[in-house]
N, C-alpha and C positions, 0 to 999 in steps of 0.2 A: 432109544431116542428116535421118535418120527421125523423125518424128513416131508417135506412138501416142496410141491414147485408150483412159482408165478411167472406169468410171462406178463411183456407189457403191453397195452390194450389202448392204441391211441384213441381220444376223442376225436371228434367229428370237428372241435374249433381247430383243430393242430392246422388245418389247411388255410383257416383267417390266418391265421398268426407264419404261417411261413409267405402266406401273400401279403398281410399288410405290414407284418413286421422287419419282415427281412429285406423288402426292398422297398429305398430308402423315398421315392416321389415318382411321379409318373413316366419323368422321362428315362428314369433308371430301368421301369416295368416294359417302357416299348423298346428300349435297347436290348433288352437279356432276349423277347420274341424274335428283335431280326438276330440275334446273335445266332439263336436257335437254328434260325431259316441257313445263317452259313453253314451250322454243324450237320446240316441235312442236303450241302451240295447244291445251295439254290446260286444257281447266276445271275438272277434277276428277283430284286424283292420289293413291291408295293406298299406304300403306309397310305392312308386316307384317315384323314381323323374331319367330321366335319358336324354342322348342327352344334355345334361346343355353345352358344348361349345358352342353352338350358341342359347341366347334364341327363337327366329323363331320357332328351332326344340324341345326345351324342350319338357316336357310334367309330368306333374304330375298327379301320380293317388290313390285315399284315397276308399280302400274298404273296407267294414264293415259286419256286417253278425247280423245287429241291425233288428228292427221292417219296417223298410223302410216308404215308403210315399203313402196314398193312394189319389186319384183324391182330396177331400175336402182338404186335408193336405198342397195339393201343390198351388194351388190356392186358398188358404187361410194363414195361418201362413206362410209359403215358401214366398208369395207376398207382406208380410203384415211387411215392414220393423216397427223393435221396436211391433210388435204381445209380449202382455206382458203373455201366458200361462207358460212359467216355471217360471216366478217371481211371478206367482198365487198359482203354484204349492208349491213354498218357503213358501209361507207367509200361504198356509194353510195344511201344513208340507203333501204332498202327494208324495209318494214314484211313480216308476215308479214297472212293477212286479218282478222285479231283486232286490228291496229295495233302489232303488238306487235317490238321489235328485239331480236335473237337475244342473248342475257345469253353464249352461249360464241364464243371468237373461234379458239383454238387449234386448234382439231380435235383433241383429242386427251380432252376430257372424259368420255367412254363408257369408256375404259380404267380408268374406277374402276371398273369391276365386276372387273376383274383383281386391283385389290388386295383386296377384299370378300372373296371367295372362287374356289374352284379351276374350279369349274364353270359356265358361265352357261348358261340356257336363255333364247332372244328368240322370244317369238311376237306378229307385230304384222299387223294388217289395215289397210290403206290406206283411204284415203276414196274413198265410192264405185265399192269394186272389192266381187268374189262373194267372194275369197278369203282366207285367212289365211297367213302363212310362219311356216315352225317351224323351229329352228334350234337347236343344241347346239354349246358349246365348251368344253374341254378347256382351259384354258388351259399346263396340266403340258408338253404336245408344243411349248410356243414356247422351252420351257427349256432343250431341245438345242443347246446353243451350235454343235455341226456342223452343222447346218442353217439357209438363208434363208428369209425368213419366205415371199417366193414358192413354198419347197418346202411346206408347211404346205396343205393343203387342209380347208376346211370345207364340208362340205355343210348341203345344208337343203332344206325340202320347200315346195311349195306345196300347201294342202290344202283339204278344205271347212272354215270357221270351225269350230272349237269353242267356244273359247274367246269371243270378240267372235260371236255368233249372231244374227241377226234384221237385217231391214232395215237401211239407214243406219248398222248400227252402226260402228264404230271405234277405233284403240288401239292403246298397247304395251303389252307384261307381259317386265316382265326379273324373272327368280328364278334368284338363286345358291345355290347347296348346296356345303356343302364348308368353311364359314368358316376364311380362316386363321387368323384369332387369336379368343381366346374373348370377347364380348361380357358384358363385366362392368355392375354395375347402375348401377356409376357411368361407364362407358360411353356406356349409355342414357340417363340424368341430363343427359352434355351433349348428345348428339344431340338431346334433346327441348328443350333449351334454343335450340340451333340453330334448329329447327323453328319455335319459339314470336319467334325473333326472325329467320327470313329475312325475312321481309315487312315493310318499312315502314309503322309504323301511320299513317301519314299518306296512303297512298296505296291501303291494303285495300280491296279490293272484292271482289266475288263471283264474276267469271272465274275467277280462282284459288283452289284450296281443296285443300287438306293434310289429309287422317285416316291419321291414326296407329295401329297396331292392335298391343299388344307381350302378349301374353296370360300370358306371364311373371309382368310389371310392369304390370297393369292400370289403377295410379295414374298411370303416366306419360303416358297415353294421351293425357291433358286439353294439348290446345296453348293454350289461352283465358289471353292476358295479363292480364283483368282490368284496371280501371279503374283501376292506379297514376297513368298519366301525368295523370290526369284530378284527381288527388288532389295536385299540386304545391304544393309551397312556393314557390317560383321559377322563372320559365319568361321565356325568352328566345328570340323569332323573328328570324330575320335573313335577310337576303336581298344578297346581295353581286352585283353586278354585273361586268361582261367588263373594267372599268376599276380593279377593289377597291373601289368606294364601296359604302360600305353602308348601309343602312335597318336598323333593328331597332324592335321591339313587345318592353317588359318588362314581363313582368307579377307582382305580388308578391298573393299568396291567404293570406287569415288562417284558420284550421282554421273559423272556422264561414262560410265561403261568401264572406266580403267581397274585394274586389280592389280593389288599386290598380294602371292602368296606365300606360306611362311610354313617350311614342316618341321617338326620335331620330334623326340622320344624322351619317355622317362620312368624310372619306378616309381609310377606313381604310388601305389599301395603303402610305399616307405615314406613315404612323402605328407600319405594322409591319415595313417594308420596311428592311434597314442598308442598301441602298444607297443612293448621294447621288445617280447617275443617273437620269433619270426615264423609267425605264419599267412595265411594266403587265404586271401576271402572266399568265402563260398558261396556265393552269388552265382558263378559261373560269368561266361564274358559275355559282353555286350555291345552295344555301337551308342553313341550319344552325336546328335548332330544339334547345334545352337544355334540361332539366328539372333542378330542384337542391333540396336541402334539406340544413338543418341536421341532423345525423344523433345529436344526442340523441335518450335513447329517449323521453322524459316530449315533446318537440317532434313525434318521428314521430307518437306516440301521436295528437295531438291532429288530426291526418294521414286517422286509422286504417291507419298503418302500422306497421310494425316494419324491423328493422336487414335481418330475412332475405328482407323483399319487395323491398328493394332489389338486394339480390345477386346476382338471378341475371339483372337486368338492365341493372344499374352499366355506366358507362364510354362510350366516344364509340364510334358504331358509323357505319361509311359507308353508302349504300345507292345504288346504282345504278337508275334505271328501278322503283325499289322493292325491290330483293332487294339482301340484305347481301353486303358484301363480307368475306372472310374473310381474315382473321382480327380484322380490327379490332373491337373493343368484348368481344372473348372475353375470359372470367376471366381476370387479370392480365395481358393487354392492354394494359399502359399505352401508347400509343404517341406520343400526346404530350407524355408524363413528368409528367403532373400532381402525381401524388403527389410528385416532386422539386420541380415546382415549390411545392408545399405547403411542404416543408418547409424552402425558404428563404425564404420570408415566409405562416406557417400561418395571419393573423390576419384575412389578405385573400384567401387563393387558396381557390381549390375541391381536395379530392382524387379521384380517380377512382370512388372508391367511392360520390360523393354527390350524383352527377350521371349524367343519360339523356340522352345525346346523339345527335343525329340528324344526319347530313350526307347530305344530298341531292343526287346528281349525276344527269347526263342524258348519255346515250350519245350523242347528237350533238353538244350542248354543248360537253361535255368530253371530246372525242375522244382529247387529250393525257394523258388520266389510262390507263394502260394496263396491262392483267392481267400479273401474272408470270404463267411459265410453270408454276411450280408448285402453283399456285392459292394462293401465302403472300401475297398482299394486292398492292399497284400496285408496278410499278415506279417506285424513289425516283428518277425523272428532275426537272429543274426544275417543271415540271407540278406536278410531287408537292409540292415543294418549299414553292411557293407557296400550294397552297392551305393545306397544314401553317400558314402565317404566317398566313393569316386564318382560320381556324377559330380559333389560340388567343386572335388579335384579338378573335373574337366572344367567346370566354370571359372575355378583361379586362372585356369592357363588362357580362359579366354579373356578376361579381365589382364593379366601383364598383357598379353599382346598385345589390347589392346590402348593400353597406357601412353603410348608414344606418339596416338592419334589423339586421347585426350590430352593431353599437356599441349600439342598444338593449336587445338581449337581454342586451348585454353590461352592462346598466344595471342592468336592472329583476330579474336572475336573480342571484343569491349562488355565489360561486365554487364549483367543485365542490368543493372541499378541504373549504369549510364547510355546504356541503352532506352532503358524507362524514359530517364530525364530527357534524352535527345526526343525520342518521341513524343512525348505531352508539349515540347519545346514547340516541336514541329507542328504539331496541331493548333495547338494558338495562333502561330501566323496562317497558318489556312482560314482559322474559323476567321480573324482580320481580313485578309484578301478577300473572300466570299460575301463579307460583309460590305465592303466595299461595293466589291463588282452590284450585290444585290440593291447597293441606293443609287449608282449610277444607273440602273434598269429600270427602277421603279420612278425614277427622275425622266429618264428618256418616255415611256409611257402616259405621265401624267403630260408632258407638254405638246402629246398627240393629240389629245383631247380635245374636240369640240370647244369652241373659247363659247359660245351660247351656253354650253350646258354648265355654266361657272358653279352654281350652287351645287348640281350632280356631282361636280368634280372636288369640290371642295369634300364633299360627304364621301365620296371616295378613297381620298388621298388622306384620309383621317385614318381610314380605314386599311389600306394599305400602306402604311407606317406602322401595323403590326404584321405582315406578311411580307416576307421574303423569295422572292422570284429566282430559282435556280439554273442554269442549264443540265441537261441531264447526267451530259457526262462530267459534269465540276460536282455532281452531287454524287455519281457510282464512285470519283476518285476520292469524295471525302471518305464514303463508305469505306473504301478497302483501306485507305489509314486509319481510321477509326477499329475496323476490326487488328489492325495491327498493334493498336496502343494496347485494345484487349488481350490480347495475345502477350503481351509482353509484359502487363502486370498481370499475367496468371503466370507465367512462368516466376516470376519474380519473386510475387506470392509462395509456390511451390519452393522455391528454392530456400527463401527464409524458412518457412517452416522445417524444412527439412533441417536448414542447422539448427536451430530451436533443438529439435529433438534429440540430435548430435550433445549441443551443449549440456543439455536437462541430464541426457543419460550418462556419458561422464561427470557431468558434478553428482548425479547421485550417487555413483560407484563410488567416489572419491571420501564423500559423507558416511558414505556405510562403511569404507574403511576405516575415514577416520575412527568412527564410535565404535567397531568392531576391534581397531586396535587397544584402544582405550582399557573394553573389558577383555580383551583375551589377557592383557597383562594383568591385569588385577585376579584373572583367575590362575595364570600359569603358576604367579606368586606362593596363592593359595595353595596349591595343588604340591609346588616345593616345599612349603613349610610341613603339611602333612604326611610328605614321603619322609621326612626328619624327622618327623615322629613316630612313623613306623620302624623306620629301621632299627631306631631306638629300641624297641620292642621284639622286634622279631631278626635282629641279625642282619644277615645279607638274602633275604629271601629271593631267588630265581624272579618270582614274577614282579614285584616289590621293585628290580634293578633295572627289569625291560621297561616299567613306567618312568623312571627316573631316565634313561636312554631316550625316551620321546622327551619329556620333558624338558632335557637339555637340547635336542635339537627345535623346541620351538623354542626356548629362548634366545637360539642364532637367530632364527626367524625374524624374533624381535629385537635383537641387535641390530639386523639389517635396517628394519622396518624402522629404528631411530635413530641410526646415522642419516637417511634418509628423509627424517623430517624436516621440512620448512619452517625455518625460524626467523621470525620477525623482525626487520629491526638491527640484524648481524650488524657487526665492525667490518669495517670494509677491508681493516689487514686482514689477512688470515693466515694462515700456514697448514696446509694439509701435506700429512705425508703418503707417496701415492703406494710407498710399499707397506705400511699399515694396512691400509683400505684396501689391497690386492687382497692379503691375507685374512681380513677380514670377511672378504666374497669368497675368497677358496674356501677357507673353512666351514661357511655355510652352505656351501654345494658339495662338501664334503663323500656325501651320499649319493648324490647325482653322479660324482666323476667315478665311483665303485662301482654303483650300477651297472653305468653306460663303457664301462672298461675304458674310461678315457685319462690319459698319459698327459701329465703336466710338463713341460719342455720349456724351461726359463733362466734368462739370466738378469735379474733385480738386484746384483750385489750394487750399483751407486743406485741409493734412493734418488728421487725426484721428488722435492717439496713446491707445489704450485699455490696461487694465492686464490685458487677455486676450493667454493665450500665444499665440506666434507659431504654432506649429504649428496651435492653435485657429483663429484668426483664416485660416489659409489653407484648414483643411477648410470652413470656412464657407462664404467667397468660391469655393471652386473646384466646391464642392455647388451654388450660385446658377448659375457663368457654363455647368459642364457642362449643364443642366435648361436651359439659355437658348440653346445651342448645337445639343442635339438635338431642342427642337420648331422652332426656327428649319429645321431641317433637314429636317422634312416639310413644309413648305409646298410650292406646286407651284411656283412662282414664287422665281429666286432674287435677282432683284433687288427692292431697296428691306428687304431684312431688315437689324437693327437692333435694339443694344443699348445702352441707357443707362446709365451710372453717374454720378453726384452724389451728393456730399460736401455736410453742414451741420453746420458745425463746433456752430452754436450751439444746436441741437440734439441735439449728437452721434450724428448718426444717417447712414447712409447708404443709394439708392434704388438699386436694379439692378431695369428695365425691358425688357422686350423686347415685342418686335409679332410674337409667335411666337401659335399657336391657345392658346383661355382654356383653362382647368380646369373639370371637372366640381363641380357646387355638393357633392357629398358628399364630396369629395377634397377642395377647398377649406378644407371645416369640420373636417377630421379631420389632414392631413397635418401639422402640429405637435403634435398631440396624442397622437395613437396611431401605435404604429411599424405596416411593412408597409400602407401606405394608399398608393398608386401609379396612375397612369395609364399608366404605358409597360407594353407589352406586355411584355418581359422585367425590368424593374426588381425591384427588393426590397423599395422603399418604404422607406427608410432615412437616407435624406441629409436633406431637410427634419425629420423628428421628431430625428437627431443633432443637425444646427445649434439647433433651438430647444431643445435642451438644454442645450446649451453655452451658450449665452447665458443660460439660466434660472438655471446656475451661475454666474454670475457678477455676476447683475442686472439683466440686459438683455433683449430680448424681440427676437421677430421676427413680423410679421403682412402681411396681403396686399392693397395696395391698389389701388384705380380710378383712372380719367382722371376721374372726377365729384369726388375726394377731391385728386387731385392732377395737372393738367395737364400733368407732365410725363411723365406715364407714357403708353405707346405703346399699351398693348395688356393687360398684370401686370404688376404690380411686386410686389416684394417691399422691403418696409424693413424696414432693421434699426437698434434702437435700443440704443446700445452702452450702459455702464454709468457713473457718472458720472466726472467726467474723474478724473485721478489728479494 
């Protein structure tokens, strides 16, 4: 048998296709060059982009005052598309002499000047050397798909400096000519947005430094974030550790200077983690700092903000070693789904637009967090995965904190509706008053008049009976109420809509239930008739008996699912008995309490027959034992968990206890009262304010008590005091 050998022979387009393909628009292509200029020691780095009405004449230009390139450098690493030295450099943690670890791993980020435009010119002087290299490419000649890029020759000269002159000096200058596509001004809009948010404000210093120069748009030029973050309404620091526990510092700022702060700890990982196994994410730890406000205008105000200083730096953004990763925290960005998550409990979540978020990683740290190739943000590996669950962890925690503040405002402010109404109210008597004022002016004027010129005046005063005479300052103060009534039915606006999509999305769940229960039972049925006929046939067959074991546990399923059901029309006696329905819910969590090693601890010997429908009486108890099952289920430890149930008939009340972690004091005080109030990371907030509804309907109540009120409680309890007997 002959053997042969091929090796592989890139084309000459492989360099189109890693510049236009892999990076994703222009601003992504001038970010990876200055990224370059940091991984090359520059402390200072120039952009000029200008001539942008016709690309032809563009030209960009990126100077640095780094290390530069010397002969081996450029015809080596520079040629060597995917050259793996700074991912060498990662993996065996080598600083550069500034301390600084290379932000590009790919070797392939310089090829954004391919996508920028047609032409590059590279002139760079090395440190420590006499001379400078000058260098020109074409990119057009890599286009010949009959050609390898080996056939491709570039030259380049070494020269005396021109450009980098004098002593010591140093550099690159990369300038493209040729734009492919035309730089429009809202192009520049987010580049400068980009610019203004590579750097983590947490970590800015003065090694590094960005001037912008667009002569075009000489408004854009300004990178200066300004003092927003410094102006918070709500600020949340956290610090998560290599195990998920975390520390946070909340801090809540009233518009004139006062602060209240709030510190805490938790496991979070148990907290946010579905799995029941216990392990520890690999992410490696991290820092998350939040900023948040309530995005009223009349609230920013008192801020000194408005809606449009948030905008252009809303959203959670990551930052590596200090420079953002892209694309995360870009206008509509959501990459956490916040806004989704808003709109299935709005009353407790944050939406993307209302929040500055910072996640802070470290290139050694978190090794496992790793660059797509396309520069479109991290690879979604577990790494990713994980820390995605504790970032939005840290948002829960800033969401309860923040609860006690909304509920206040939610106190002490008058709905917008009658806010609305007060304001169009108020505006009518102004347009009235003004109206007035303007025929007593226009009446005072006419009887100034020349009495000779009666005919002028008459043709006048025909005339001005359609024009109204202001003074200036009765017209600036209609102005600023007029922009207030605006303001008030945009919010107003917003806010209906917003429930809108609350209601829509729950009654669709609700509908897909519906008809989803419908056929699962018509097919479970099936599916039991058919196991009846095989057994028939083949005996007690092993796999035959594990379908029949599911089987039967969806049909709990469906037991639940129609006790449960709302039915029209009921007789207003009823009689439910509440130790039926207990063991109707134990026995379909059957699986859950083995799993979870959790110990049932009850004494239900006198039933309790209440005159609450059955379906009620099971959403109730199955809202209590699930809440009792899933914090049971973060703890780290899975022996000794434990749920109590007792019955007092003479009472009529019943305790369901667990030794699972307590509740936050502003969740505690809210969660019967106001929907959406939640501590789980994905929750709705909805089971606790439904039960104590249902029971308010009927007479009965539910509240939350201690081991100092009641020694048999483990850990919460919750009782519930049924309505009187029937």
């Amino acid at each position: 048998m002959s053997q042969y050998k091929a090796v592989f022979k890139p084309r000459a387009r492989l360099i189109k296709i890693l510049g236009e393909h892999l990076i994703r628009d222009n601003t992504v292509g001038v970010i990876e060059l200055i990224k370059n200029s940091y991984d090359a020691d520059a402390e200072n780095v120039s952009l000029l982009i200008e001539d942008t009405k016709d690309p032809s004449t563009t030209q960009i230009v990126i100077r640095d005052d780094g290390i530069g390139m010397d002969s081996e450098i450029v015809e080596g690493r520079w040629f060597e598309p995917a050259h793996g030295a700074k991912d060498d450099s990662k993996r065996k943690l080598i600083k550069s002499k500034m301390g600084r670890t290379p932000l590009g791993e790919k070797g392939v980020g310089r090829f954004a000047a391919q996508k920028l435009g047609k032409i590059l010119e590279l002139i760079t002087r090395p440190e420590g050397q006499d001379y400078e290299i000058y260098m020109k490419i074409d990119w057009d000649q890599f286009e010949d798909s009959s050609k390898f890029i080996s056939e491709i020759v570039v030259p380049y000269e070494k020269r005396e400096p021109q450009k980098f002159k004098g002593q010591g000096n140093k550099g690159t200058i990369i300038r493209i000519i040729n734009s492919r596509e035309k730089w429009t001004r809202n192009d520049l809009v987010r580049l400068q947005a980009a610019l203004m948010r590579l750097r983590s404000p947490g970590v800015i210093t003065s090694d590094f430094n960005i001037d912008f120069i667009c002569p075009d748009y000489p408004d854009l030029q300004n990178l200066d974030r300004g003092d927003i973050l410094d102006r918070f309404q709500y600020k949340i620091e956290c610090s998560i550790d290599t195990k998920g526990f975390l520390n946070y510092s909340f801090t809540e700022s009233a518009g004139n200077g006062e602060q209240e702060i709030r510190k805490s700890s938790c496991d979070l990982w148990s907290e946010v983690h579905s799995k029941s196994e216990k392990d520890y994410p690999v992410c490696g730890p991290f820092k998350v700092n939040i900023y948040a406000w309530m995005r009223e205008v009349q609230n920013l105000k008192n801020y000194g903000l408005t809606r449009e200083h948030l905008l252009g730096l809303a959203g959670i953004s990551i930052f590596r070693d200090g420079f953002r990763i892209l694309p995360y925290g870009d206008p509509g960005d959501d990459w956490l789904q916040l806004d989704q998550r808003r709109i299935n409990v709005p009353a407790s979540r944050v939406g993307n637009r209302q929040v500055i978020g910072l996640v802070e990683l470290d290139q050694e740290k978190n090794s496992n967090l790793i660059d797509k190739t396309n520069r479109e943000g991290l690879q979604e590996n577990k790494a990713f995965f994980d820390m995605k669950e504790l970032v939005l962890g840290c948002i829960t925690k800033l969401e309860q904190e923040m609860q006690p503040s909304r509920k206040k405002m939610s106190m002490t402010t008058k709905s917008k509706k009658v806010q609305l109404e007060n304001a169009i109210e108020g505006m009518k008597k102004e347009i009235e008053i003004l109206r007035e004022e303007a025929e007593k002016n226009r009446q005072k004027e006419e009887g100034q008049k020349d009495i000779e010129n009666l005919t002028e005046t008459k043709t006048q005063s025909v005339t001005s009976e359609n024009v109204i005479t202001l003074p200036k300052e009765k017209f600036e103060e209609f102005q600023e109420k007029y922009s207030a009534v605006c303001n008030s039915i945009q919010e107003y606006a917003e806010a209906e809509d917003e429930n809108r999509q609350v209601f829509l999305h729950l009654m669709g769940i609700g509908l897909s239930s519906e008809r989803f229960s419908h056929e699962f039972n018509r097919m479970v049925t099936s599916i039991s008739q058919a196991l009846e006929n095989l057994n028939k046939k083949y005996d007690s067959d092993l796999d035959i008996n594990k379908i029949g074991m599911c089987t039967d546990a969806l049909k709990n399923e469906l037991r639940l699912m129609s006790v449960m059901q709302y039915t029209k029309g009921t007789p207003k006696e009823r009689k439910t008995s509440l130790s039926e329905t207990l063991n109707l819910i134990l026995m379909i969590h059957k699986e859950d309490l083995a799993r979870e090693n959790i110990e049932i601890v009850k004494n239900v010997d006198e039933d309790i027959i209440t005159r609450i429908p059955s379906f009620s009486v099971a959403q109730i108890l199955d809202n209590l034992l699930d809440n009792a099952f899933y914090w049971l289920a973060t703890k780290t430890q899975k022996q000794g968990r434990k749920i109590g149930i007792f019955f007092d008939k003479e009472k009529n009340s019943l305790l369901i206890t667990n030794n699972g972690p307590g509740l936050a004091a502003n969740v505690r005080s809210n969660m019967f009262h106001l929907p959406f109030v939640t501590s789980k990371p994905h929750g709705r907030g909805l089971g606790m304010y439904i039960c104590s509804e249902i029971l308010s309907l009927y007479g009965g109540n539910i509240k939350i008590t201690g081991n100092d009120e009641d020694p048999r409680v483990m850990g919460i309890g919750f009782i519930i005091y049924f309505p009187p007997r029937i």
